[in-house]
N, C-alpha and C positions, 0 to 999 in steps of 0.2 A: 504494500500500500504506500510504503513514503519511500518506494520508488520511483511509480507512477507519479505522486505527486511532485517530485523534484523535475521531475522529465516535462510534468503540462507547465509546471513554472517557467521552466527554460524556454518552452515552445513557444510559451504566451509572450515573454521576453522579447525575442527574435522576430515576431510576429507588429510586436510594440514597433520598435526599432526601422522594420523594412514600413511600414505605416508611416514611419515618421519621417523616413528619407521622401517617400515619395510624396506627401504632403509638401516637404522642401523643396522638390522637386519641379514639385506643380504650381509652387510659388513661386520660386527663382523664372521660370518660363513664360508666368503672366507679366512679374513683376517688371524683372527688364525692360521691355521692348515698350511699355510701359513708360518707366522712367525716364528714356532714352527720348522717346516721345517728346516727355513735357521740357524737358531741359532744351530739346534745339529747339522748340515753339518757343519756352522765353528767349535764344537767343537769338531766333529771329524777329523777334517781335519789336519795334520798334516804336516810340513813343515821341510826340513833340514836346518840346521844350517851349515855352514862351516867356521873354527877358520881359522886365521892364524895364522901359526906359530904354536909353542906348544901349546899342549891341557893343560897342566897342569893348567893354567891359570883357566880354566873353570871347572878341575875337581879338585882342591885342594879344593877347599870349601867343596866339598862331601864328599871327604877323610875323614877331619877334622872332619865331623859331623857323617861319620859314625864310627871313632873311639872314638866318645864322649859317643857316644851310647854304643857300645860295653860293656863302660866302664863303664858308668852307670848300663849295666846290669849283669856287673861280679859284683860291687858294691854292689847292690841289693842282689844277688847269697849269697856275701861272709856274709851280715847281717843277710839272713834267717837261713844258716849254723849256724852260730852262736848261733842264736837266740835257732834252735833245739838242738844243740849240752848242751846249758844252761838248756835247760828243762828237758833233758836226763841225763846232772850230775845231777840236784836236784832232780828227779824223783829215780832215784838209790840208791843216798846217804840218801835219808828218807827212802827205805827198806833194810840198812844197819843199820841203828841206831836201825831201829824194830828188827833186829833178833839178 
């Protein structure tokens, strides 16, 4: 008798157990696609703003950093200039000294 009984304990156990994955299971499959869902809708979703007053307020940072840019990339421009225009005299001036 508390053979049997040890054995339907175990059974009931194992029984518990595959239940509970598969309930995890059937959650993890709804839940995902699910979540995945509502996350790209808020990041698609998009919303107006409205200032009062001057906008400047809001768009002078932009300004600023896209003239920083600009700048940075005539910077860059006038170095590479440079750079070739140097490689171009010493390139030159050694086949003047040869001939």
């Amino acid at each position: 008798m508390r053979k049997e009984q040890i054995i339907t304990t175990t059974n009931n156990n194992q029984m518990e157990e595959k239940g509970m994955k598969q309930r995890f299971i059937h959650f993890k499959r709804k839940f995902v696609p699910a979540l995945s869902g509502a996350i790209m809708g808020v990041m698609l979703m998009s919303t107006t703003c409205f200032a009062a007053g001057g906008t400047s307020a809001v768009t002078q940072p932009l300004e600023n950093l896209k003239t920083l840019v600009i700048a940075v990339i005539g910077a860059v421009g006038v170095i590479i200039l440079a750079k070739m225009l140097w490689n171009l005299h010493r390139h030159t001036s050694s086949r003047i000294h040869l001939l």
